[in-house]
N, C-alpha and C positions, 0 to 999 in steps of 0.2 A: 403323465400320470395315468393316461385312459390307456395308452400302451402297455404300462409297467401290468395294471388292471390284469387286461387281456391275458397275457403271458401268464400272472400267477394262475387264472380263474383256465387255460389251458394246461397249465402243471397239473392242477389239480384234479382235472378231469381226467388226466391221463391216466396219474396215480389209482385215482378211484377204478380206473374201469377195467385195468392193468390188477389191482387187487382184487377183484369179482371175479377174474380169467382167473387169479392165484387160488379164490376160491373153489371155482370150478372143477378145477385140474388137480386140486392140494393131492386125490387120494386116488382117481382114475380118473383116463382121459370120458370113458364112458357116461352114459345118465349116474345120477345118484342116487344108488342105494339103502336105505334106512334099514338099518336089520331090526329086530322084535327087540333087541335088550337096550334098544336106544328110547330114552325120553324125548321125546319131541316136546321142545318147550311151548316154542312159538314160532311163525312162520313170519320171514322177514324179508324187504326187497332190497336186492344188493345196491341198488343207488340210492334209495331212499331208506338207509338204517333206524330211522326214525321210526318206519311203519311195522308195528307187531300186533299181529291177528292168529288169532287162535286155531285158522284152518285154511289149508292152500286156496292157490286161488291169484289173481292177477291184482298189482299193483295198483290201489285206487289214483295214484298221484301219474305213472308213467306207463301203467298199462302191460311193465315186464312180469313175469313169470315169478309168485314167490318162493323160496330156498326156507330147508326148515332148518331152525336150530336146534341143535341135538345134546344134548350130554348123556355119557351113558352110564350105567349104574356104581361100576366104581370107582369114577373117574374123581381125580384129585384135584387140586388147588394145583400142585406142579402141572399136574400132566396136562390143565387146563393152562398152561401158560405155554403150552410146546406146539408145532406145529410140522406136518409131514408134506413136504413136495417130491412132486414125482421129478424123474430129469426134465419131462419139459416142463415141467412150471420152475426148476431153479433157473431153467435156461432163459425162461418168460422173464422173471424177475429178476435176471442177471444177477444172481447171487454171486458175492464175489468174500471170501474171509483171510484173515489174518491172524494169527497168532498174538497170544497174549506172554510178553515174553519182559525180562528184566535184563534194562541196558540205561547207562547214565544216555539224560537225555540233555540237552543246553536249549536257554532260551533267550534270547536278548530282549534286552531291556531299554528301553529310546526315552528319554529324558530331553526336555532343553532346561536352560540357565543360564548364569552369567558369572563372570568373572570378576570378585573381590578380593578387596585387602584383605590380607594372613592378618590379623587382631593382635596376635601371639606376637607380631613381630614389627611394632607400630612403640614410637614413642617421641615423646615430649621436653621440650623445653619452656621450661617453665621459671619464674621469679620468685627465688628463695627469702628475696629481701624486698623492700621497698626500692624504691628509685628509678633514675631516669636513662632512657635509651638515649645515648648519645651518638651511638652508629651501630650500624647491620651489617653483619657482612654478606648474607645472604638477602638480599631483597626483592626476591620471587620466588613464586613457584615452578617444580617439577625438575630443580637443580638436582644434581646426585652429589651429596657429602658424603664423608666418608670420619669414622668414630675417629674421634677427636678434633676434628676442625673448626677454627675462630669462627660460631656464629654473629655473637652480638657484644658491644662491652658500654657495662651499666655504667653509672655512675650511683653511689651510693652510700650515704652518711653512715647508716649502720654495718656498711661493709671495711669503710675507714676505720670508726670509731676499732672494730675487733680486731685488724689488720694493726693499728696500734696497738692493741692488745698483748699483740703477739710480739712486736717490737720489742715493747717492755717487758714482757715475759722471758724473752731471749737475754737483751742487755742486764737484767739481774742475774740471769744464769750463769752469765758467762761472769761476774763479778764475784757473786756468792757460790758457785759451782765447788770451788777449793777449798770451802768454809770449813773447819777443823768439828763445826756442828753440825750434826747429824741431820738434826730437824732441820735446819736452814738449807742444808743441799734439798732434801727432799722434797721442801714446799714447795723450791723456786724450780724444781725441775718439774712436780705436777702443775707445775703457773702457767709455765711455757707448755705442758703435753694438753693442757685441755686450751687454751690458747688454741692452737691447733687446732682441735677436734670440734673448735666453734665455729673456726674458718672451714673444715671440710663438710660440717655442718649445713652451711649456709651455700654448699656448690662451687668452692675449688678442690682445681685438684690438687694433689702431693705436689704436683711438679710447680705448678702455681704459688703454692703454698713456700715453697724453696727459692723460688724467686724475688716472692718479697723478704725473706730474711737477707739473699744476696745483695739485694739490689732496693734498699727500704725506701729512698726517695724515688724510686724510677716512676711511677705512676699513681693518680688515685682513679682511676678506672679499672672494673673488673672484670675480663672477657671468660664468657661463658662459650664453651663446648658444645657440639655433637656428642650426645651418651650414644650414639650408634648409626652404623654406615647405613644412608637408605635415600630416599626421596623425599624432597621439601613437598607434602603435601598442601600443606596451611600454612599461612602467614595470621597471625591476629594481634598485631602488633605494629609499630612505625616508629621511624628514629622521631627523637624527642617529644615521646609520650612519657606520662610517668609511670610505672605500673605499681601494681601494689605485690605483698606476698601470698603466691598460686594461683598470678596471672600467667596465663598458657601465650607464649610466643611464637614456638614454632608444633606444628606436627611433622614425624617424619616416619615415612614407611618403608619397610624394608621389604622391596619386589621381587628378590630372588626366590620366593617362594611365596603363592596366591593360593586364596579359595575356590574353589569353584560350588557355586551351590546349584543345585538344580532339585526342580520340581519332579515328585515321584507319584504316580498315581497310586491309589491306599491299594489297588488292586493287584499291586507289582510287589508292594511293601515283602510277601514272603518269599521274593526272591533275590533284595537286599540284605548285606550282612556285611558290618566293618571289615576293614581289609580289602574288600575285593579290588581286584582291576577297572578302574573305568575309562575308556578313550572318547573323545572329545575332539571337535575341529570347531573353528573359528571362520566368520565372513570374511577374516582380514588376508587369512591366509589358505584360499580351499587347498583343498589337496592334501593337504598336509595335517599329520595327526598327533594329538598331546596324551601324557596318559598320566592317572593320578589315582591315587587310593582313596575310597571309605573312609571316610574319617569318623563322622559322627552323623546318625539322623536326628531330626527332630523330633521330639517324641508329643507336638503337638499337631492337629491337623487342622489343616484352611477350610471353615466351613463352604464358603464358597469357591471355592475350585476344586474342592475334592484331592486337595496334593498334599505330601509333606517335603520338606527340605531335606533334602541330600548333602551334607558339605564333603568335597572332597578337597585336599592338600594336591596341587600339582609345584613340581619343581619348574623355575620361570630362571634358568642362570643368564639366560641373553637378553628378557626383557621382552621376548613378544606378545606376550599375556597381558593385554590390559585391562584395568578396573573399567569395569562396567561393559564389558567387550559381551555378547551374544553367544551362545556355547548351545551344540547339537551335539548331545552326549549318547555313549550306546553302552549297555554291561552285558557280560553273558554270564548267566548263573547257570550252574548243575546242582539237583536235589538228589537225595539218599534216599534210600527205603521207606527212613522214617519221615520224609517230608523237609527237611532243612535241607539250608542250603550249604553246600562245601566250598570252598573258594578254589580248591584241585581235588580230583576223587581221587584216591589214593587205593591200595590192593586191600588193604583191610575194609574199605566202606563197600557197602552191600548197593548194587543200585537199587534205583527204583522197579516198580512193576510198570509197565505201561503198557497202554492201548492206543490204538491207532484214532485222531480227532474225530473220522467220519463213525465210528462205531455207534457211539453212545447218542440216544435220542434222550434227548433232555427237554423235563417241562420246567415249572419255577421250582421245584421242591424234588424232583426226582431224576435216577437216570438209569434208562433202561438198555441191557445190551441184549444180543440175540446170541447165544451159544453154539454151534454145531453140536450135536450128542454122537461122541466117538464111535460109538458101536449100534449106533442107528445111523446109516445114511439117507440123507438128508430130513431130516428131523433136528428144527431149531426150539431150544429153551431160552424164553424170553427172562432175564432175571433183572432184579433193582440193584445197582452197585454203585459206592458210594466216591466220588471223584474227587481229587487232588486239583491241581491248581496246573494249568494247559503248559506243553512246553510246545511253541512249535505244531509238529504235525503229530503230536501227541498227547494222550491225557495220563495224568497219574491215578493212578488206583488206589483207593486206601483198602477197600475189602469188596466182595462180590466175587471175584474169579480166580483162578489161579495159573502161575503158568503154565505155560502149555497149550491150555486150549485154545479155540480159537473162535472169533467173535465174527460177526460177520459187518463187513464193512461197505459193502454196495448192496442196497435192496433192503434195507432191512425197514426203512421206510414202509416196503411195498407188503411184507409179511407182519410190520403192526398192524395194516391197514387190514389184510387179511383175518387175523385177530379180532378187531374190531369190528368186522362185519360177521363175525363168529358170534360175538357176544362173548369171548374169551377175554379174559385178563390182559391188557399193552397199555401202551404207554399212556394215553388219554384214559384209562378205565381202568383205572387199578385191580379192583375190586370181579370185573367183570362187566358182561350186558351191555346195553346199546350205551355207547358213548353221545350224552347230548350234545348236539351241536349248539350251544343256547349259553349264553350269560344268565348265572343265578340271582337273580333278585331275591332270593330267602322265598319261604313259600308265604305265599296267598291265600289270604281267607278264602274258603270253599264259597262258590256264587253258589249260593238256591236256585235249582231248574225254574222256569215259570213252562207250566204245560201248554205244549206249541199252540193247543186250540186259544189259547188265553193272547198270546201276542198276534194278534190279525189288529189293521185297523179297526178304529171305532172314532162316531163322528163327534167331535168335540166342540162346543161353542167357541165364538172366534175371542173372548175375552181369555179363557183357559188357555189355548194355544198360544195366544201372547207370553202367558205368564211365564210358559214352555221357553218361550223365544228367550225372553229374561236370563231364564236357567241355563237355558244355552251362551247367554252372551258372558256369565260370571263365571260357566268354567271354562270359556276356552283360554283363561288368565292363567288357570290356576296348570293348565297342561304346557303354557309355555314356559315356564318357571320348571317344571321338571324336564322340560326339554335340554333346559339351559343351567341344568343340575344345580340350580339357586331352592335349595331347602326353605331359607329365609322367607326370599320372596313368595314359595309357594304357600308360606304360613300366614303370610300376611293377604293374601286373596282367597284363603278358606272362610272369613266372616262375612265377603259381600255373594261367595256361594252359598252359605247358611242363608242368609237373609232374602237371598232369590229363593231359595228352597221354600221356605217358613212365609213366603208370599204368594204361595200358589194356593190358593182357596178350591180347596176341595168340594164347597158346599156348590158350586155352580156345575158338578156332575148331580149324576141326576140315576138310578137305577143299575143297571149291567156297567156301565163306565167307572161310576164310581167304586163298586167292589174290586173293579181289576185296577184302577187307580191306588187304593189305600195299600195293600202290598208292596206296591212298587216307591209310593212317598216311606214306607218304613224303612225299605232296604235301602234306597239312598240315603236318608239322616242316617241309619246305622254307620253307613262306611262315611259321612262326611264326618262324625262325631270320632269316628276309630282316625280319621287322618290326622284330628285335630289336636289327635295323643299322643300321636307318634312322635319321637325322639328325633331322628335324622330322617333323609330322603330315603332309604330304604324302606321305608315304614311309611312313609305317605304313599310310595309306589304297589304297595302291597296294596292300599286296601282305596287307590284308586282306580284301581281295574275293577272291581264290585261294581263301584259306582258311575266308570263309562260304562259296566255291561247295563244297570239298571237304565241310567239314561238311553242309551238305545233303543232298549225295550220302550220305553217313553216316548220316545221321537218314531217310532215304527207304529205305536199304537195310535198317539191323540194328533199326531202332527205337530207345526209350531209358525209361530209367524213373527216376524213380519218373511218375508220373500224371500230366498237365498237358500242356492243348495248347501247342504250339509253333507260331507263325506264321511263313511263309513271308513275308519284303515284298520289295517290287520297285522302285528307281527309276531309271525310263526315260532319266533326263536325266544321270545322272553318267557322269563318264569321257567328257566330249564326245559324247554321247547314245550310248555302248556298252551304257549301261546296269550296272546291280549290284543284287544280291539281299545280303539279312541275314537273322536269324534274331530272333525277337523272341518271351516268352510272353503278351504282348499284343495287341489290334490299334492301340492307338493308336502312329501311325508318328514315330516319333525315328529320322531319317534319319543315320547314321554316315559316309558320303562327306558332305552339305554342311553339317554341324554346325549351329550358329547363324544361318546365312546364309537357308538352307530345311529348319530341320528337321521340315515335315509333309510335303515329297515324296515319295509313296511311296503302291503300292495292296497290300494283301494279295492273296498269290496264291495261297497255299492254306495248308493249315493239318495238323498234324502230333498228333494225339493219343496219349500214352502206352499200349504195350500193357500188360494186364494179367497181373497175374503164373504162371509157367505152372502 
């Protein structure tokens, strides 16, 4: 980790110092110039863009020479967004560009999953009637039957009784069948058709059905069928149990055709679309590759995994697909113009626009590329364009450029940074001006100056310094709670800091002590009362910098006891680099403005020892 440190914190140096040289050179290798119709805003130090002073003069922080910022009188919003290098500064910044050009791009898509039952193609045997298994003919699992084969044969009263039915329903027909009477033929012949239709009713078949008119004493057992060729998956069943009617006997699945579903990350989701291709390999069999269509997505998403399901249909005619088998899936998509995806581009679709991945410097919300300007050499226009979804070594464009031109793709890094030591318009600074290096906390109630003559020490009785001590022991609670970006808890140790507050008796000052005292208990209640109101840790952090700056002030004038030093820290960068000071009896820095996010920002700035007692 303290290597990986190192590495970025020397990238970054490079970048910075590589952008000061792009500064220097952007317009002549020579000194620079200011002509009269330039405004000189503010004078700024190229390492320290932080620092803006009104008149030249040498860097308070590193002592280097300041550079002034300039804009000139009719100068634009674009033209503040452009920048001119000489050849050696493109050659410094290894500017390197590429064309903005429209070509189908493909991206592959990697999914894993697994292998299930086709649903579609799964079925049941089941008890149409009551009665008793008297044999199985299948009695395991993972057999392959095939449609129409003797599974089981019931035995069953109410399959007799109708099976009689049918007997006598026949025997009339064939007596009455010649009847010279109309109605008598036609009753006895609907006796016998619904006869029938009770028996196919209850799950035989025709053929069955004809057997027992052939052959009416041959059995009173009734064997049931395979409804279809596939694999015994389930048994829930056993010879001589009884069942009842739409107890399930067998399941059977048919494997020449499986699902595959696989997990799709939401962030892939618009480069999925029914139909496509997907190939697929299995543990069982490396090497070798299965391929199966889109079938359907899920149109719900796993909050915890951030997936949705994929189903795809593969053909399995030999059986090597098995359920539950582990699946390393891959799709390749191409998008159109308009951003869908095609499953073949064809001469009529328009491709897309695209750009090359390294162009675009992207923040959370924005992305910025750098232009070439055709008929200016070397002069880049920084612009905001709005981006498509990555394919590859590519990104899509929805608007921002057009083609043709061309974007630059090596260095562009190095000419935002120049930019922004401009105080020009890039990528971190939309707008323009010194880009803060600084996490915003929202702004801060403004501290009241106390005038420097006013904070010197002053000698304070050794009961008042206690009470100081007090004050110091109940906030250093209330700083580790924003340390540890616990809002909560920091609201629940503002009442024993009120109560230290509201215990320091004022009446034991005495003359000069006491008037620079009373200021100072006002502006701390003020900001412990505003913390107390605050809605979330934003708002406690806001207006508890006030109130380490007043304590300070406190601990620098009256002292505090009992014994123990007290550190002064300082971090530069909170409050959009305003800066904020805490109090800590440590040096190891647990920063109370950026909690968790950075909590070792911070240097000691001095340090507060207890006096001893008088």
């Amino acid at each position: 980790m303290m290597l990986q440190t190192c590495r970025q914190s020397i990238r970054r140096i490079i970048w910075v110092t590589t952008a000061c040289l792009i500064c220097i050179t952007a317009v002549s290798i020579g000194p620079q110039v200011i002509s009269a119709q330039d405004d000189v805003q503010f004078w700024t130090c190229s390492m320290h863009p932080n620092i803006r002073l009104p008149e030249p003069g040498l860097c308070p922080i590193c002592s280097m020479e300041l550079i002034p910022v300039t804009t000139g009188p009719e100068e634009s919003i674009e033209g503040r967004r452009e920048l001119t290098l000489t050849p050696y500064a493109r050659k410094l910044a290894e500017i390197r560009t590429s064309p903005v050009e429209r070509k189908f791009v493909t991206r592959q898509i990697r999914m894993v999953g697994r292998v299930e039952y086709d649903e579609t193609r799964m079925s049941y045997i089941t008890a149409r009637v009551p009665g008793r298994i008297d044999r199985m003919y299948v009695n395991y699992t993972g057999i392959f039957v095939r449609k129409g084969r003797p599974m089981v044969s019931v035995y069953s009263p109410e399959l007799l009784a109708a099976r009689e039915e049918l007997l006598q329903a026949i025997q009339t027909e064939r007596k009455l069948g010649k009847s010279r009477i109309a109605v008598v033929r036609d009753t006895t012949a609907a006796t016998a058709a619904a006869a029938r239709k009770k028996l196919r009713l209850l799950g035989l078949t025709s053929g069955q059905i004809d057997d027992i008119i052939r052959q009416p004493g041959s059995s009173d057992h009734i064997t049931l069928t395979a409804p279809g060729s596939g694999v015994v998956i389930r048994m829930d069943a056993r010879e001589g149990i009884y069942v009842n009617t739409g107890s399930r006997i067998y399941t059977i699945a048919d494997l020449s055709r499986v699902w595959v579903r696989l997990d799709a990350y939401e962030s892939d989701l618009a480069w999925i679309r029914k139909g496509q291709t997907v190939t697929f390999e299995t543990e069982a069999r490396p090497g070798e590759s299965f391929t199966g269509k889109v079938d359907f997505i899920d149109p719900f998403l796993n909050p915890k995994t951030r997936t949705v399901k994929v189903r795809v249909n593969a053909s399995n005619p030999d059986g090597f697909l098995k359920p539950d088998m582990f699946v390393r899936a891959s799709l390749k998509a191409t998008l159109d113009a308009t951003g869908k995806t095609v499953t073949e581009p064809t001469d009529k679709a328009r491709p897309p626009l695209v750009i090359p991945a390294g162009a675009p410097l992207i923040t959370g919300k924005r992305a910025v590329v750098y232009v070439a300007v055709p008929d200016r050499p070397g002069t880049f226009e920084g612009r905001v364009i709005v981006l498509g979804p990555r394919a590859g070594d590519y990104y899509h464009v929805m608007r921002g450029v057009e083609e043709g031109e061309r974007v630059v793709t090596h260095g562009n890094f190095k000419i935002d940074s120049a930019l922004q030591i401009l105080a020009r318009p890039s990528m971190m600074s939309p707008e323009g001006g010194v880009a803060a290096a600084a996490h915003d906390h929202g702004t801060p109630p403004p501290v009241e100056k106390i005038p420097p003559d006013t904070v010197k020490p002053v000698k304070a009785p050794l009961e008042f310094r206690k009470q100081i001590g007090s004050l110091l022991d109940a906030y250093m609670p209330v700083s580790a709670a924003l340390t540890a970006d616990n809002a909560n808890l920091a609201v629940t140790k503002l009442p024993p800091l009120e109560a230290a507050l509201e215990a320091v008796d004022m009446h034991i000052l005495s003359g000069q002590a006491h008037q620079i005292w009373m200021p100072m208990w006002s502006a701390l209640k003020d900001s412990l009362d505003q913390m107390k109101a605050a809605k979330d840790l934003t708002g406690i952090r806001n207006y508890f910098l006030p109130f380490s700056t007043r304590l300070i002030d406190t601990v620098k004038t009256f002292g505090f006891h009992p014994p123990g030093p007290v550190y002064q820290i300082r971090c530069p960068m909170a409050f959009a680099g305003k800066g904020g000071s805490w109090l800590q009896t440590d040096r190891v820095v647990r920063n109370p403005y950026y909690g968790k996010m950075m909590p070792g920002c911070g240097e000691v700035v001095c340090s507060f020892p207890a006096e001893p007692e008088d």
